[in-house]
C-alpha angles and dihedrals in degrees: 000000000000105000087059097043078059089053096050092047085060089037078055104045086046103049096021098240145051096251099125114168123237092245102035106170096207100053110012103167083055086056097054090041092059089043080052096057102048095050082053091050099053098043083049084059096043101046107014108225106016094091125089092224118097121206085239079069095037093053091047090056094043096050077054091053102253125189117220099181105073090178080079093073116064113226098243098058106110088050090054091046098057085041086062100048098044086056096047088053092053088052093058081044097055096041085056 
């Protein structure tokens, strides 16, 4: 847990936020582990006590901004986002 809490504090400092996508190509088991800990957090809120997250966890995510609603990201965002990022950098190319 805390290899990937680590993780998630650099995918933070590089993107600004904790919105990691289910299916995230550079770190997949990050990915799943964030999938992970939404599915805990909402069982821990459902049925107090049968989840294996702790609030210790939960505050320590929180204090990160995590986001516990992964509706919110459509499945496709990494790959906008490179898309992005590769046409911005023709851009800079052609104005060169």
């Amino acid at each position: 847990w805390n290899t990937r809490y680590q993780e998630l504090e650099e995918y933070q400092a590089e993107h600004g936020n904790c919105l990691v996508p289910h299916k995230y190509p550079p770190n997949p088991a990050l990915g799943m582990w964030a999938k992970t800990q939404r599915r805990e957090y909402s069982v821990w809120k459902n049925e107090k006590g049968k989840s294996s997250i702790t609030p210790e966890r939960i505050k320590l995510l929180e204090q990160l901004g995590f986001v516990w609603d992964g509706s919110i990201m459509p499945s496709t965002w990494w790959y906008d986002q490179q898309w992005n990022m590769r046409y911005q950098e023709l851009q800079e190319y052609q104005a060169e």
